[in-house]
Short mmCIF file of the C-alpha atoms (twelve columns), coordinates in Angstrom:
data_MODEL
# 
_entry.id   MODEL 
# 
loop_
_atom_site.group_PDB 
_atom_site.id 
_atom_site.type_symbol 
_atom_site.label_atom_id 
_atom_site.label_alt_id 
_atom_site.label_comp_id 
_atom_site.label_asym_id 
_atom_site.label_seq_id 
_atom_site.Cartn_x 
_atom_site.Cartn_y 
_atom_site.Cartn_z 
_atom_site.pdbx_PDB_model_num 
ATOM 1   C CA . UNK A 1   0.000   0.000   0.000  1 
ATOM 2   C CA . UNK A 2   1.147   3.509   -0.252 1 
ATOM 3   C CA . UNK A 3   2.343   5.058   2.262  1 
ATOM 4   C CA . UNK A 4   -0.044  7.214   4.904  1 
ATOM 5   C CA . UNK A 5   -0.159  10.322  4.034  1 
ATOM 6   C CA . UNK A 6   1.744   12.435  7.233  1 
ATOM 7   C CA . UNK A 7   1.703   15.751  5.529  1 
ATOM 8   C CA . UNK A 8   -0.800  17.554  7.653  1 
ATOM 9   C CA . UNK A 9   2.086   17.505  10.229 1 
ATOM 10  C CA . UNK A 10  5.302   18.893  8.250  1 
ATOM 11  C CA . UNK A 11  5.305   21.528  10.786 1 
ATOM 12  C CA . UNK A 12  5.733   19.299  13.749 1 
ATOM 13  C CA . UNK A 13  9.018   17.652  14.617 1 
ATOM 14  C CA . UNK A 14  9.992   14.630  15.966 1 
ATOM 15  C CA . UNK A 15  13.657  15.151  18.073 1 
ATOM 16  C CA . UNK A 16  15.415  11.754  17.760 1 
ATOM 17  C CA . UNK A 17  17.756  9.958   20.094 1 
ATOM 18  C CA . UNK A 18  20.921  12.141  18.887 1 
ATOM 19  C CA . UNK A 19  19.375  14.997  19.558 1 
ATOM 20  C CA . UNK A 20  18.682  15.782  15.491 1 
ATOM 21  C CA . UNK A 21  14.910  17.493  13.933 1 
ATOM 22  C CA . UNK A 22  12.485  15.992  11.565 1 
ATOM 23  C CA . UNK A 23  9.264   17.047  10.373 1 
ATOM 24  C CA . UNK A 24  6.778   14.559  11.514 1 
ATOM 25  C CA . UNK A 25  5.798   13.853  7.618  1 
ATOM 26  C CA . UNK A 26  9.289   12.575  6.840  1 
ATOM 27  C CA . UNK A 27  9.906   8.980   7.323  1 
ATOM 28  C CA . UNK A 28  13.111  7.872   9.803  1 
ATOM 29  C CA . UNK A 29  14.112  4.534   10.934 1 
ATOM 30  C CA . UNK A 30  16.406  3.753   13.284 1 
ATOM 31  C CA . UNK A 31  17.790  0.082   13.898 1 
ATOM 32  C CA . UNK A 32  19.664  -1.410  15.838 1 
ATOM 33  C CA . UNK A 33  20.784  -5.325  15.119 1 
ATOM 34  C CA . UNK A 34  20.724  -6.884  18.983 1 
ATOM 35  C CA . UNK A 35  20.933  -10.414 17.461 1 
ATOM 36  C CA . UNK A 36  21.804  -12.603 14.625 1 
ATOM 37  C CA . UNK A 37  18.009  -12.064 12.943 1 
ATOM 38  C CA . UNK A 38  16.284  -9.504  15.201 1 
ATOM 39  C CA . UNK A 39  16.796  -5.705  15.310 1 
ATOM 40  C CA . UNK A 40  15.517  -3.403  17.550 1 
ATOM 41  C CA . UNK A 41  13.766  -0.494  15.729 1 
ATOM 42  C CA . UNK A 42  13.301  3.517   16.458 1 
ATOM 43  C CA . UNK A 43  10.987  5.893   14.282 1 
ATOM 44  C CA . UNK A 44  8.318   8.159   16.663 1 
ATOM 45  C CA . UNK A 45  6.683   6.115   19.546 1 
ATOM 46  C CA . UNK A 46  8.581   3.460   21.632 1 
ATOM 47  C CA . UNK A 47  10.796  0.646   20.222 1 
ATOM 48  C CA . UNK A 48  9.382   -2.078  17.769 1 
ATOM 49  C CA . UNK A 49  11.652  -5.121  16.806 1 
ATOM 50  C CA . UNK A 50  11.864  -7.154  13.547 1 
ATOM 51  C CA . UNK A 51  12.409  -10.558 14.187 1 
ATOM 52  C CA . UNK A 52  13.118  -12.977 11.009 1 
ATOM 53  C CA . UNK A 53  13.171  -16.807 10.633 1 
ATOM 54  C CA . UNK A 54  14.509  -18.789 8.056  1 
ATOM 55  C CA . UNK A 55  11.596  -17.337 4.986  1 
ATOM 56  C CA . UNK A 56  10.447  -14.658 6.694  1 
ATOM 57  C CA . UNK A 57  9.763   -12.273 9.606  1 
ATOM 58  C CA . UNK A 58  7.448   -10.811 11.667 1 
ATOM 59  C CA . UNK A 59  7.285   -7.518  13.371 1 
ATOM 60  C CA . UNK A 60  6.537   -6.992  17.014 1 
ATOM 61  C CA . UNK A 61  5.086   -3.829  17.567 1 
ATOM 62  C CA . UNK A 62  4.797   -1.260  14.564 1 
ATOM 63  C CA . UNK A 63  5.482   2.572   16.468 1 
ATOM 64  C CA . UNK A 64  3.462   5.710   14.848 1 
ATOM 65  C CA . UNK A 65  6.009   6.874   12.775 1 
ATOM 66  C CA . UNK A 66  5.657   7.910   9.220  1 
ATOM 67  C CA . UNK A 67  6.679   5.994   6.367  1 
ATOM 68  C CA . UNK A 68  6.557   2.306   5.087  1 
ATOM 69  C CA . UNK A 69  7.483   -0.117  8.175  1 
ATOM 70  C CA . UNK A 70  6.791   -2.936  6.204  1 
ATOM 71  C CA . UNK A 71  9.583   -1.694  3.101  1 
ATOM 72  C CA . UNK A 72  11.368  -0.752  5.522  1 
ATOM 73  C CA . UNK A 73  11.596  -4.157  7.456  1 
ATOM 74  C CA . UNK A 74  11.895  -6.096  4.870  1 
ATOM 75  C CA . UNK A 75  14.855  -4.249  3.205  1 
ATOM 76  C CA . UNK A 76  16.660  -5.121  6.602  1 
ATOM 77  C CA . UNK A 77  16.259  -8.742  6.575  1 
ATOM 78  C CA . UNK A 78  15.315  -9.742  3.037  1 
ATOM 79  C CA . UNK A 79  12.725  -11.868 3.774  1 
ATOM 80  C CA . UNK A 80  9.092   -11.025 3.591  1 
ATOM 81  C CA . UNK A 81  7.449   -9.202  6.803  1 
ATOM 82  C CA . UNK A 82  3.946   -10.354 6.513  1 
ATOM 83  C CA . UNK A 83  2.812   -10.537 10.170 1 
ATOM 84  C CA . UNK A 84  2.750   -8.421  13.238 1 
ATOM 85  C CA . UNK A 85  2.020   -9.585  16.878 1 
ATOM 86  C CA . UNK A 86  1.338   -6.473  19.006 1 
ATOM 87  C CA . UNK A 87  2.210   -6.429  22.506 1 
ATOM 88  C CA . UNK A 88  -1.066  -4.137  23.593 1 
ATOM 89  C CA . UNK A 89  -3.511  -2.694  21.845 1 
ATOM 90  C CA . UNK A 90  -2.235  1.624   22.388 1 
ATOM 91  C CA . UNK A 91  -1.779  3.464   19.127 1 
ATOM 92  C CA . UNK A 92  2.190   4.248   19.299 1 
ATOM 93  C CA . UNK A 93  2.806   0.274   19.151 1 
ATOM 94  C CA . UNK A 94  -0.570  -0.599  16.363 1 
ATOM 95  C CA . UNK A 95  -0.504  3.043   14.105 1 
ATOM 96  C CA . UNK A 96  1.833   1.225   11.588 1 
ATOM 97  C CA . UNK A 97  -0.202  -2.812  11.416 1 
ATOM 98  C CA . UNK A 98  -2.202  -1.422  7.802  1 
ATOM 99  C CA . UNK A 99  0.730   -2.091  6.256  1 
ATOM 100 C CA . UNK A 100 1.228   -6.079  7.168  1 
ATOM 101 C CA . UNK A 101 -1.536  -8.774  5.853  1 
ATOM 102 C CA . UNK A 102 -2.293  -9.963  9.411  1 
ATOM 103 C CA . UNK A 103 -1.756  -9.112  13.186 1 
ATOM 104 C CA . UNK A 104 -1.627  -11.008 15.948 1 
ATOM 105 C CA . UNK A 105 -2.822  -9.662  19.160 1 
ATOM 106 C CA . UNK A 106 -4.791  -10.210 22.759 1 
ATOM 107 C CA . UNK A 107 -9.145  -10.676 21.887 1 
ATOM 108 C CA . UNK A 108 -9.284  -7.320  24.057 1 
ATOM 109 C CA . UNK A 109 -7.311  -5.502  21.166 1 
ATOM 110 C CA . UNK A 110 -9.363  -6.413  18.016 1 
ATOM 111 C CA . UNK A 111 -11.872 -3.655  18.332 1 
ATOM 112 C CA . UNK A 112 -9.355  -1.032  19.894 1 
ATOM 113 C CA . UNK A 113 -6.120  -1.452  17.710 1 
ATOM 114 C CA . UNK A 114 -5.326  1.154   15.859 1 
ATOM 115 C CA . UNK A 115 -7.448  3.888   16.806 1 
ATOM 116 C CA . UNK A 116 -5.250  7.339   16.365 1 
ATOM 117 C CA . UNK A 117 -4.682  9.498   18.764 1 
ATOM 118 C CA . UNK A 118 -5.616  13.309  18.794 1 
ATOM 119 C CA . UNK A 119 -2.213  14.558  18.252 1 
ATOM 120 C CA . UNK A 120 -2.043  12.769  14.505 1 
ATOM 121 C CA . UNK A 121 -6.244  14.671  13.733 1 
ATOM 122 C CA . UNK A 122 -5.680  15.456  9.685  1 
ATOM 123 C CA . UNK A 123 -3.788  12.088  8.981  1 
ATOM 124 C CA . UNK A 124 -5.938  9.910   6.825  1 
ATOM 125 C CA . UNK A 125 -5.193  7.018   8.488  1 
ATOM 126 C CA . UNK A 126 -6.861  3.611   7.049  1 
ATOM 127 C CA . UNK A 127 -9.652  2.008   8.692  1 
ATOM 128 C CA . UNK A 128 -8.515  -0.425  11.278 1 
ATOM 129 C CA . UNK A 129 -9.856  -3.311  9.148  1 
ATOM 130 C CA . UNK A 130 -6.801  -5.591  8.501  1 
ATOM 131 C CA . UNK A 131 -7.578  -9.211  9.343  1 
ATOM 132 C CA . UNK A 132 -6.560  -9.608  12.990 1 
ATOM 133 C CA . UNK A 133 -6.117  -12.920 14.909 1 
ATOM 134 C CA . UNK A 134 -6.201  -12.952 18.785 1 
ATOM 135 C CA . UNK A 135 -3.727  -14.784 21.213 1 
ATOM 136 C CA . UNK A 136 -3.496  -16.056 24.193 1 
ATOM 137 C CA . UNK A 137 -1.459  -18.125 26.401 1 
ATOM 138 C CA . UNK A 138 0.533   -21.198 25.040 1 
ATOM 139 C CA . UNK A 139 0.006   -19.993 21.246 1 
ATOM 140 C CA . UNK A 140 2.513   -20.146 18.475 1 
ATOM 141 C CA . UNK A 141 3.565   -18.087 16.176 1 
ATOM 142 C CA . UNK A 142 4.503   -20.252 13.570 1 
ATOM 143 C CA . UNK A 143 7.648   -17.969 12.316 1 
ATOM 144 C CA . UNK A 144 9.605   -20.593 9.969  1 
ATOM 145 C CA . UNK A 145 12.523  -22.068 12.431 1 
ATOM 146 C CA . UNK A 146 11.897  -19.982 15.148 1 
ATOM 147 C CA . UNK A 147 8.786   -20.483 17.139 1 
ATOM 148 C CA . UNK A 148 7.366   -17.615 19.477 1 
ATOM 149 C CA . UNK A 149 5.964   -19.029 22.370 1 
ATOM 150 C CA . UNK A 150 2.461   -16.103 23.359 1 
ATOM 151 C CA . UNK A 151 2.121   -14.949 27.129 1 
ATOM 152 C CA . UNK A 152 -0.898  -13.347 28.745 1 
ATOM 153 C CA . UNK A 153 0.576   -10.307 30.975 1 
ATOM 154 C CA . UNK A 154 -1.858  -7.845  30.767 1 
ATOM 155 C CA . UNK A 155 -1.414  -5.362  33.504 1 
ATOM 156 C CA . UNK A 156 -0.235  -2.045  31.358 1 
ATOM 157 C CA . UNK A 157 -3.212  -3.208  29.391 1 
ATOM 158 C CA . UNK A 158 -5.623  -6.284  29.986 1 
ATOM 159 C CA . UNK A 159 -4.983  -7.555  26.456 1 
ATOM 160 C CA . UNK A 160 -0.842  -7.607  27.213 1 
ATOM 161 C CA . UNK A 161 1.177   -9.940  25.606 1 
ATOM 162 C CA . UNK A 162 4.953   -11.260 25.875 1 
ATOM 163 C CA . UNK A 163 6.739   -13.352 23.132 1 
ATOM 164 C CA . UNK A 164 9.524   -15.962 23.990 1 
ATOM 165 C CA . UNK A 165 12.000  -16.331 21.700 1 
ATOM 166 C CA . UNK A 166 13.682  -19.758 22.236 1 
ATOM 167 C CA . UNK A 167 15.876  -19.793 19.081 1 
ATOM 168 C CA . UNK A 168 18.067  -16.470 20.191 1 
ATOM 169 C CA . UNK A 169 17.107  -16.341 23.874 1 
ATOM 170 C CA . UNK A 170 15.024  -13.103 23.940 1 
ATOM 171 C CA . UNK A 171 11.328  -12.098 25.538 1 
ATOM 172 C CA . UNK A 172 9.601   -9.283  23.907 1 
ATOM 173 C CA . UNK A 173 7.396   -8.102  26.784 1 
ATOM 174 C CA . UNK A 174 6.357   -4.073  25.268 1 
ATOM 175 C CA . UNK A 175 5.313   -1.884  28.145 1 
ATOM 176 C CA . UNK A 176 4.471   -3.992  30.806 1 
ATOM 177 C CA . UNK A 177 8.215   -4.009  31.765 1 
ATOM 178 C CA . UNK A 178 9.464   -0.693  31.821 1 
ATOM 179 C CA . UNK A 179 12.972  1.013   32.827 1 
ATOM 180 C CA . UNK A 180 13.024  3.211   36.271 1 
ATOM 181 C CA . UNK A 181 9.495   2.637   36.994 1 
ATOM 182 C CA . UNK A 182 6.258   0.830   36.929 1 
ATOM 183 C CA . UNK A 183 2.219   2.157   37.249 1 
ATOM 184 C CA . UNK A 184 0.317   -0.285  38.121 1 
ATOM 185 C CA . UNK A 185 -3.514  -0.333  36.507 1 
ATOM 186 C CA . UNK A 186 -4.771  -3.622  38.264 1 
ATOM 187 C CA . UNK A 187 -4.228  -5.557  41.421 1 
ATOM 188 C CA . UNK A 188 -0.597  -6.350  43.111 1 
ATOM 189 C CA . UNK A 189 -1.457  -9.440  43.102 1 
ATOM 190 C CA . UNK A 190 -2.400  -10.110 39.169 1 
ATOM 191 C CA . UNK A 191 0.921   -8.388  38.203 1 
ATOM 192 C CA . UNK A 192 2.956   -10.864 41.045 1 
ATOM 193 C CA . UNK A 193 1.385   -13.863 38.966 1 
ATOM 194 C CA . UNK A 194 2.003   -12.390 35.333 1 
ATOM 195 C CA . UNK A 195 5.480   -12.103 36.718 1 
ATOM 196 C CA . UNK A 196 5.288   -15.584 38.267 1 
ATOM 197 C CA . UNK A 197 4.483   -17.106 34.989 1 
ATOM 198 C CA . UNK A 198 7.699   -15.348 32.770 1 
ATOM 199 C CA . UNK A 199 10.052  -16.192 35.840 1 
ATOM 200 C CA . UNK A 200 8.955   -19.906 35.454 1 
ATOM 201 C CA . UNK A 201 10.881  -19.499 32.145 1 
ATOM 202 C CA . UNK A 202 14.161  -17.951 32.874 1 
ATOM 203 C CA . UNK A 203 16.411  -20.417 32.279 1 
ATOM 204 C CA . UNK A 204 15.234  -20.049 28.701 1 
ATOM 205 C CA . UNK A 205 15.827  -16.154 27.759 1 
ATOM 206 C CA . UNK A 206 18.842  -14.077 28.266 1 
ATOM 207 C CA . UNK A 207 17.798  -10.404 27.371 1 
ATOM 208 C CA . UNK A 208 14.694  -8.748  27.517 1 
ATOM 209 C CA . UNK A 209 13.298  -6.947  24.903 1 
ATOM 210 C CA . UNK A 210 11.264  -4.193  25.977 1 
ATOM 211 C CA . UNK A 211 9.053   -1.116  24.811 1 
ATOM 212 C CA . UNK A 212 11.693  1.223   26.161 1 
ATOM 213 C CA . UNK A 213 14.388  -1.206  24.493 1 
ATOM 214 C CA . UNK A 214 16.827  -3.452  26.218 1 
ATOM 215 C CA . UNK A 215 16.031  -3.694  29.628 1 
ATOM 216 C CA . UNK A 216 18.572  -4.611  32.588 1 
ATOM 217 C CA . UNK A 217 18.452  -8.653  32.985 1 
ATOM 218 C CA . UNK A 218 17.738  -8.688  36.721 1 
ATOM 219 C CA . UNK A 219 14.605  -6.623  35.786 1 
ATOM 220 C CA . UNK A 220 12.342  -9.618  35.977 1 
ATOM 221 C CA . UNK A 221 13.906  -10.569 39.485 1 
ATOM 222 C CA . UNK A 222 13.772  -7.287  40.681 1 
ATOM 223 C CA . UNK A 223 9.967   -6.166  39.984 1 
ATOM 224 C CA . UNK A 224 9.029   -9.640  41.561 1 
ATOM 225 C CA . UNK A 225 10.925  -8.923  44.621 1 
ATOM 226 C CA . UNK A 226 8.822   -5.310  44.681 1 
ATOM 227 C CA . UNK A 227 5.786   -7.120  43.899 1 
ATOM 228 C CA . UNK A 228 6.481   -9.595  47.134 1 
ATOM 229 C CA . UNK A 229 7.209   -6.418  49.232 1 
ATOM 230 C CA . UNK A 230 4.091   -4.290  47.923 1 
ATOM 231 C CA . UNK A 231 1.484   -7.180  48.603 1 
ATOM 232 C CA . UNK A 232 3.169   -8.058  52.300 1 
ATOM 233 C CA . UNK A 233 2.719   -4.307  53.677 1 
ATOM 234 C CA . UNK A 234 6.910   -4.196  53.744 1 
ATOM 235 C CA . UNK A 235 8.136   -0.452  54.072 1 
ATOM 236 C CA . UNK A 236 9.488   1.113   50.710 1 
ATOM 237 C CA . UNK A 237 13.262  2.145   50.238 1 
ATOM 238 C CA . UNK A 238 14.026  5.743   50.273 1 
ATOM 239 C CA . UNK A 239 13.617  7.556   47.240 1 
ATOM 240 C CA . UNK A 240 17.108  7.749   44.895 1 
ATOM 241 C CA . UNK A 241 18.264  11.766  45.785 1 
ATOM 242 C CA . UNK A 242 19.962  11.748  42.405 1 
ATOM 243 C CA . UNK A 243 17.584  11.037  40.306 1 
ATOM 244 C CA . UNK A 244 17.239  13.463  36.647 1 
ATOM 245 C CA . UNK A 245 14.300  14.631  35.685 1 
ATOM 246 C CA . UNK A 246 12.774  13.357  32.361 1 
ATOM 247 C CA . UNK A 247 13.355  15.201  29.455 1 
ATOM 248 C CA . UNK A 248 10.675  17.145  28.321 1 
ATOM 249 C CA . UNK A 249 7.843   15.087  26.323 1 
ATOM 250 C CA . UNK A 250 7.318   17.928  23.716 1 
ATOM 251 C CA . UNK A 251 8.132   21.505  23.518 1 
ATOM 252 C CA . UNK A 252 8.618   24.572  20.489 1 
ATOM 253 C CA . UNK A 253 11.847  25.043  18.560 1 
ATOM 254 C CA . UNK A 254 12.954  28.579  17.610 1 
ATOM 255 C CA . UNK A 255 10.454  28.925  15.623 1 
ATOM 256 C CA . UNK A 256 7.455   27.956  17.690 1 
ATOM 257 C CA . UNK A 257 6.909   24.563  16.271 1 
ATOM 258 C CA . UNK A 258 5.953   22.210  18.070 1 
ATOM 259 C CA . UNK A 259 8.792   18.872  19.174 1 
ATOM 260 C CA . UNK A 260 7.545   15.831  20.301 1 
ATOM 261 C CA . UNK A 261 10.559  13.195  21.471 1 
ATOM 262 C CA . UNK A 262 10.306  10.562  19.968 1 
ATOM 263 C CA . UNK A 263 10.646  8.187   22.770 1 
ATOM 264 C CA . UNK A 264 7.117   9.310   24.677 1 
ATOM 265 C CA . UNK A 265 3.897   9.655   23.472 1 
ATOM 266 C CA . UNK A 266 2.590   13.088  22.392 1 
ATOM 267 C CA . UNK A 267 0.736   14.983  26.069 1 
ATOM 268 C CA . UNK A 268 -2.348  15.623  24.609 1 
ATOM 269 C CA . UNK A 269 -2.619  11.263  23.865 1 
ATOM 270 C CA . UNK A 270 -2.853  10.488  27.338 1 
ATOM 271 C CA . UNK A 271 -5.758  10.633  28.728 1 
ATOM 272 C CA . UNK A 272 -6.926  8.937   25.630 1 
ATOM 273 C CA . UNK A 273 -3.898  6.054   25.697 1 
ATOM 274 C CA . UNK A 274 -5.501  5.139   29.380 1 
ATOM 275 C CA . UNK A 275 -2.205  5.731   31.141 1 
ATOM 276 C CA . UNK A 276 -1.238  8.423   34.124 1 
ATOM 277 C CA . UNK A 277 -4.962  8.504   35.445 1 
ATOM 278 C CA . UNK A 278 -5.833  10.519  38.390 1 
ATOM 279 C CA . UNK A 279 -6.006  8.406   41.314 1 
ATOM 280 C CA . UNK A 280 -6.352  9.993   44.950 1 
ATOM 281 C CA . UNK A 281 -5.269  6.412   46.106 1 
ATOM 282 C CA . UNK A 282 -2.168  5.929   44.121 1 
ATOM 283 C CA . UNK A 283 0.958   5.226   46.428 1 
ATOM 284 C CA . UNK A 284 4.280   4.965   45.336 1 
ATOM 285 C CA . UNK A 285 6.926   2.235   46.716 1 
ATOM 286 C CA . UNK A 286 10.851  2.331   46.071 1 
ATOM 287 C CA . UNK A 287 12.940  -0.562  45.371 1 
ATOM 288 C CA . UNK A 288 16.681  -0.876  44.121 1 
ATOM 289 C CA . UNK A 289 16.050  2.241   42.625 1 
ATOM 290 C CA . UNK A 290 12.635  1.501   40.743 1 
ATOM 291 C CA . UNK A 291 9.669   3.484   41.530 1 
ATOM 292 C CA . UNK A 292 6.353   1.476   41.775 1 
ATOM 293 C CA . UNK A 293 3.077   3.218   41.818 1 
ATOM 294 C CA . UNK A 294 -0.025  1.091   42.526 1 
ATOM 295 C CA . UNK A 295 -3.783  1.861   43.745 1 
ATOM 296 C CA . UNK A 296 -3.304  0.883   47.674 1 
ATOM 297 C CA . UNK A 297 -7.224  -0.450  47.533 1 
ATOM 298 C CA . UNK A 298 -6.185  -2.844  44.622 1 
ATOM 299 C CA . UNK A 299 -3.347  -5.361  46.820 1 
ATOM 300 C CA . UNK A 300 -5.197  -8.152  46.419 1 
ATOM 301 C CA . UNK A 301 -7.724  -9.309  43.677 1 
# 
């Protein structure tokens, strides 16, 4: 298919990783090789990966960039990229899936993938109407030579999903495993067994492959431990003094345009994403220099 049509927003820019400015319209790529057949990709929205067996490949995660993912993709590996398995159903992981014949995804996603977001209002996006086939635990995805094994962890979202990667010893987990921090959205106790259920497998992954990129490998360990802590009533850690703030989500150049990073999604999304509610009974809990946020009324189930 042709490519979407992004030119509503030349006058917004996307600042990339090195610090460089884009109009939003103009198609960038960023990858990253992390193992013999799977890179790690960078446009706008957080990472996506490429992951290619013997004939072909299959994306996980598609980011809201413009420009031809599938092309793209396939002009790294040189295979065909027919498939996508989404890790949650958000826009800045699904924007990019009308390019691919078929994705892959939790049933909650099928009538919410895909949906834009109010900062991309003028792009002529496609009707989400690409054949879609759900997942859930114990599923294959039958990528030739390289089975990916489908877990249910949907706490970031209820339709969540993780991919194991047997062949090169990766799990591809999205946002439910994020650097520095974690919000939870259901109960302490769901999240302990989602985390429960990837631990059971750790002899059989070495890196994890996450929406923020590669995450630290005790991460796993770690958020468990937290988890433990949180749903026992243990006291949290201080908070780190040295932390840096964030860099800001989006701002104006010299000009007055307006600069979204490309690593966050765009402020006015988020309340429409589902993500940084307002909670009177959110508490936060330190641990080994992680903050955890989670509703104090939601411990148990």
């Amino acid at each position: 298919m042709k490519p979407i049509d992004f030119s509503a927003k030349h006058d917004v820019l996307i600042r990339h990783k090195d610090g460089t400015l884009t109009p939003m319209d103009v198609p960038y790529y960023e990858a990253t090789q992390i193992g013999e057949n799977t890179w790690m990709i960078m446009s706008s929205g957080d990472y996506h990966y490429l992951i290619a067996g013997d004939t072909s490949g299959v994306a996980f995660d598609t980011g809201y960039g413009a420009g031809n993912l599938r092309e793209y993709l396939e002009g790294l590996c040189g295979k065909p990229v027919p498939w996508v398995v989404n890790s949650h159903y958000h826009f800045d992981h699904t924007a990019n899936n009308c390019y691919f014949d078929m994705a892959y995804m939790g049933r909650e996603a099928l009538d919410r993938a895909s949906i834009p977001y109010a900062s991309f209002d003028g792009v002529p996006y496609p009707a989400p109407d690409y054949p879609k086939t759900p997942v859930g635990d114990g599923d294959i995805i039958p990528l030739e030579g390289r089975p990916l094994e489908v877990f249910r962890i949907g706490d970031h979202t209820e339709d969540g999903i993780a991919l194991l990667d047997r062949k090169e010893r990766l799990l591809f987990t999205g946002d439910e495993l994020m650097p520095g921090m974690k919000t939870l959205n259901g109960s302490v106790a769901k999240w302990k067994r989602d985390l429960e259920k990837l631990l059971a497998h750790r002899d059989e992954f070495d890196r994890i492959c996450g929406g923020g990129g590669l995450l630290p490998e005790d991460i796993l360990e770690t958020f468990y431990e937290a988890a433990c802590k949180i749903a026992a009533g243990e006291p949290s850690e201080e908070p780190p003094k040295d932390q840096t703030p964030p860099p800001m989500p989006s701002d104006r150049d010299e000009a007055g345009r307006l600069v979204y990073d490309c690593q966050f999604p765009h402020p006015e999304d988020r309340p429409k994403g589902g993500f940084f509610k307002e909670n009177p009974n959110m508490r936060e809990f330190f641990y080994h220099g992680y903050r955890f946020t989670y509703d104090r009324t939601m411990i148990a189930d």
